[in-house]
C-alpha positions in Angstrom: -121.8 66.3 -13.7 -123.4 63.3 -12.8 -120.3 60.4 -12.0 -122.2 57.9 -14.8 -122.2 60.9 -17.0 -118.8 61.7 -16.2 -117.3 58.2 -16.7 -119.7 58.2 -20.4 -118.4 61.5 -20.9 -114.6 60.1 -20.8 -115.1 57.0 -23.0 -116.4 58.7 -25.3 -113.1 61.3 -25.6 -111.1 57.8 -25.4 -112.3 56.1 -27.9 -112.6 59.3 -30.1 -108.7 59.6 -29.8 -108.9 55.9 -30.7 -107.3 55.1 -26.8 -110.2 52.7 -26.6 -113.3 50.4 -27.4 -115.8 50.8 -26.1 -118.7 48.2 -25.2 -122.5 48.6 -25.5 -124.7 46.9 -24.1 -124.9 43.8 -22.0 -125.6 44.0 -18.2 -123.8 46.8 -16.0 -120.7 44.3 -15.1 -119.6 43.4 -19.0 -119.6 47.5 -19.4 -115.9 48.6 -20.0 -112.9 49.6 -22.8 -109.8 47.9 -23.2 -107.1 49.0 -25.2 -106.8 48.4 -28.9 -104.2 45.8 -30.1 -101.1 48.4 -31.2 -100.9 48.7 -35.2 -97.6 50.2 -36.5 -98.0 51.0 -40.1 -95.4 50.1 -43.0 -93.8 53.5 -43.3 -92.8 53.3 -39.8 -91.6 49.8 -39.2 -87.6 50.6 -40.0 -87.3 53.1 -36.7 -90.5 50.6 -34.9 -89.8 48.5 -31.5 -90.8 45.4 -31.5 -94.0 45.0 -29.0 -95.0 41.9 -27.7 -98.9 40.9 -29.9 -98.5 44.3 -31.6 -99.7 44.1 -35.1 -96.9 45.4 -38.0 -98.3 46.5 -41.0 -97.2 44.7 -44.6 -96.9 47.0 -47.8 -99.9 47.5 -50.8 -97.9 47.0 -54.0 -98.8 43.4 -54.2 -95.2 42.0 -54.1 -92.3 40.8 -52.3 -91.5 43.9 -50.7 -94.8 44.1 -49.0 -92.8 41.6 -46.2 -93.1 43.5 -42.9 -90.4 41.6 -41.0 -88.2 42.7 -43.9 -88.5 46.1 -42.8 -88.3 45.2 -39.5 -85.1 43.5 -39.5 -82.4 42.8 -41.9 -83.3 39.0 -42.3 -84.5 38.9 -46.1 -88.4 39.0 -47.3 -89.3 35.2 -47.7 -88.7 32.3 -45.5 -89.9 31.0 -41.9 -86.5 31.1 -40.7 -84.3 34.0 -42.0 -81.3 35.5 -40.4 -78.8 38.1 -40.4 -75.5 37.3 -41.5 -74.2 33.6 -42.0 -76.2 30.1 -40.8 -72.8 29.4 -39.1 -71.6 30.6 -35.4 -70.2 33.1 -34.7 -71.4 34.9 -38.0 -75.6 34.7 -37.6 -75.8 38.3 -35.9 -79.9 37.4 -35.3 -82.2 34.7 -36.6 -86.4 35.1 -37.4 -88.8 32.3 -36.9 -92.0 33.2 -38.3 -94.7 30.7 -38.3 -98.8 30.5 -39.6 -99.0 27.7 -36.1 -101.6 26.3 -39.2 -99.6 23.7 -40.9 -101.0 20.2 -39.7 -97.5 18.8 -40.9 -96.1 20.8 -38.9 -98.0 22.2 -36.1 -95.3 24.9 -34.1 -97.0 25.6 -31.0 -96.7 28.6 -28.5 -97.3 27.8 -25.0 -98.4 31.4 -23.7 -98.6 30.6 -20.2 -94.8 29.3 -19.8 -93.4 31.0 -23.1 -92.8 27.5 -23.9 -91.9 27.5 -28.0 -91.8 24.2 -30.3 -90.7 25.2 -33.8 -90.1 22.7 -36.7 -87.2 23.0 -39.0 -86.9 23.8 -42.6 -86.4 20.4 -44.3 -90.1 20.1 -44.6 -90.2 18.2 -48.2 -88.7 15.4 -49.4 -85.4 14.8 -51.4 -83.2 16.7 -49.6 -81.0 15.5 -46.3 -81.8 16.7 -42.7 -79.4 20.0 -43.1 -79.3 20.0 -47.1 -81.8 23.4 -46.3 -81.6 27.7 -47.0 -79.5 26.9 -43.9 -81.9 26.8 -41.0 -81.7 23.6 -39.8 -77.6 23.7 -39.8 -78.3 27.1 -37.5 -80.6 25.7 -35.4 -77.8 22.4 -34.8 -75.2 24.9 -33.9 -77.4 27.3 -31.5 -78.7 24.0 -29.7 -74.7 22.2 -29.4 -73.8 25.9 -28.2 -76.2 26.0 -25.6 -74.9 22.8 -24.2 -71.0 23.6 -24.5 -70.9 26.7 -21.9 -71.1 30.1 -21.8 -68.1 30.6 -24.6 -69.8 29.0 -26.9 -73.4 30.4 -25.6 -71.8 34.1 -26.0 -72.2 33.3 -29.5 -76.0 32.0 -30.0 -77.8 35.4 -31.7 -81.4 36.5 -30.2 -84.4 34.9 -32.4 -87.4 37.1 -32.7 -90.6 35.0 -33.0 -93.7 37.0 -35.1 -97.1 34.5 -36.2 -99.4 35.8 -39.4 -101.9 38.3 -38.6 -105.2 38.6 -39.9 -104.7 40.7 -43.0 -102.9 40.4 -45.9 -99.3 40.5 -45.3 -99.5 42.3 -41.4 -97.7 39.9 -39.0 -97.6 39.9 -35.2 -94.8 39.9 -32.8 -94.9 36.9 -30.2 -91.4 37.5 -28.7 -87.8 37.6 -27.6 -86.6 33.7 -27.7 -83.6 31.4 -26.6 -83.1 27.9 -27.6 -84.1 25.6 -24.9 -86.5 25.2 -21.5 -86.5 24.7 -18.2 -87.0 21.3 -17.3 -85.7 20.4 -20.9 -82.6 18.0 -21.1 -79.9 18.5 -23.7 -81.3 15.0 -25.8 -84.8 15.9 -25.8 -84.6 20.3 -26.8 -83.5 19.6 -30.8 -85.1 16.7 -32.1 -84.8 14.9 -35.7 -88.2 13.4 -36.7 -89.3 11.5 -39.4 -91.7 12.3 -41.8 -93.5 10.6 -44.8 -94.7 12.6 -47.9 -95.8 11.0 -50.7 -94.4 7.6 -49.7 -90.9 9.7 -49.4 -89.7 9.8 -45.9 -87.7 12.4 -44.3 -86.1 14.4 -41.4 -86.6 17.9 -39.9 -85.9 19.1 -36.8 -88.5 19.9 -33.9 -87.1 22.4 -31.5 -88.0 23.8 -28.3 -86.9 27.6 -27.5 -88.6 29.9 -25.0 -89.7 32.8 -24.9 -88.7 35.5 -22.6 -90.2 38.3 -20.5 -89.6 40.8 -22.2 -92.0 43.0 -23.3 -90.4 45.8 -25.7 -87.1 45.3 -27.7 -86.3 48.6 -28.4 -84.5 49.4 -31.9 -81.7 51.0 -30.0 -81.0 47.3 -28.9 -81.8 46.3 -32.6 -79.3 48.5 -34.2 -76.7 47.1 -31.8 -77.4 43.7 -32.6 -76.7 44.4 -36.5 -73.4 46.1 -35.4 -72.6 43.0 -33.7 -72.4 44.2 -30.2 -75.6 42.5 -28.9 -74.2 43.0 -25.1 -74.0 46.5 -24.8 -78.3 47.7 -23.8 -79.8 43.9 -23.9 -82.6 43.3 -22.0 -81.9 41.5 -19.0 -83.3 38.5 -18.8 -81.5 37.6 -22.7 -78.2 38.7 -21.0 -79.2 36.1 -17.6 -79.7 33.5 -20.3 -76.7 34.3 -22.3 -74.0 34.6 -19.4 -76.2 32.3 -16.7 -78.5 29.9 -18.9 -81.1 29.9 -16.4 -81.5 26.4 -16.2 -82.8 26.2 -19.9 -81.8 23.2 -21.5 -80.0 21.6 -19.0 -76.6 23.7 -20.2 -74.0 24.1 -18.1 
């Protein structure tokens, strides 16, 4: 066999097993396959991992219980801020930030190249005072005053998992491991109170700046520890080097 017939010959098996795309067309050096974005379907997500731009299937009975991250983690089904356990420290056990990053209000933006995060609060109407909220703006003030007070008080800051809307329906798509803070970051300038104006109303929320860390996988080995509340015991490394180090995030001691 021929090696352009051979290397055909493969593709096709790939994409057959659904390994691959693959591309037609186009002059000889556009030719290739990449791999498909990973999909994990609904009746999987309780046992999943949580992959870095995989794509985690919501439900079809056209309700609240459709909510992936739900299933995911024990955080609730509504909400861009949920958490497990209370909004005070040391009770939160693990905190969700999901965003749409398509509010013009409040545009939350993901740097990708430095894992850079800026996340706006959940005071985002009038009427209602800066931590007067489902309790995400008081956890967000106590994760950012821990982060500054040492590593006692940073032993008790839980992981956040980041996941953005996907393109269908309820799917959503995990964007990361996070920890309040960044490099190059100082203590006055990481959790932020704004002002807005709504209707001639105005306002605070918080903007805060978290990064996102290298790590690829959370496994749901580490996941179930978390819930039991020992979030030490198989962490991935570089949340334990921010936890017990701080890595220069923030400016923390």
């Amino acid at each position: 066999m021929g090696r352009n017939l051979c290397d055909a010959f493969f593709r096709c098996r790939l994409a057959r097993e659904g390994l691959c795309h693959i591309k037609v067309g186009g002059p000889p050096a556009s030719r290739g396959w990449r791999m498909p974005i990973r999909q994990i379907s609904f009746g999987d997500l309780s046992i999943a991992d949580l992959i870095v731009d995989a794509i985690y299937k919501g439900g079809s009975a056209n309700n609240a219980g459709d909510d992936p991250i739900a299933k995911l983690l024990p955080c609730g089904n509504q909400g861009g801020f949920r958490f497990c356990g209370s909004t005070t420290l040391p009770g939160c056990r693990m905190a969700v930030l999901f965003s749409t990053f398509n509010e013009p209000d409040w545009p939350d933006l993901l740097e990708p190249e430095t894992g850079r995060f800026m996340y706006f609060g959940d005071n985002r109407q009038p009427g209602h005072e800066l931590h007067e909220t489902r309790g995400g703006n008081k956890l967000l003030r106590a994760c950012f005053e821990a982060l500054h007070s040492g590593v006692q008080s940073r032993l008790t800051v839980p992981p956040f998992f980041v996941f953005s809307r996907a393109s269908e329906r309820r799917d959503v798509q995990f964007k990361g491991l996070a920890v309040p803070g960044a490099e190059g970051v100082p203590a006055t300038d990481d959790l932020v109170a704004i002002w807005r104006t709504s209707d001639g109303l105005r306002f605070q929320n918080y903007r805060a700046v978290f990064t996102i860390l290298d790590v690829p996988v959370v496994s749901r080995e580490w996941i179930n520890r978390v819930v039991a509340g020992d979030p030490a015991d198989g962490a991935p490394s570089p949340w334990l080097n921010w936890r017990y180090n701080n890595c220069g995030f923030g400016g923390g001691p």
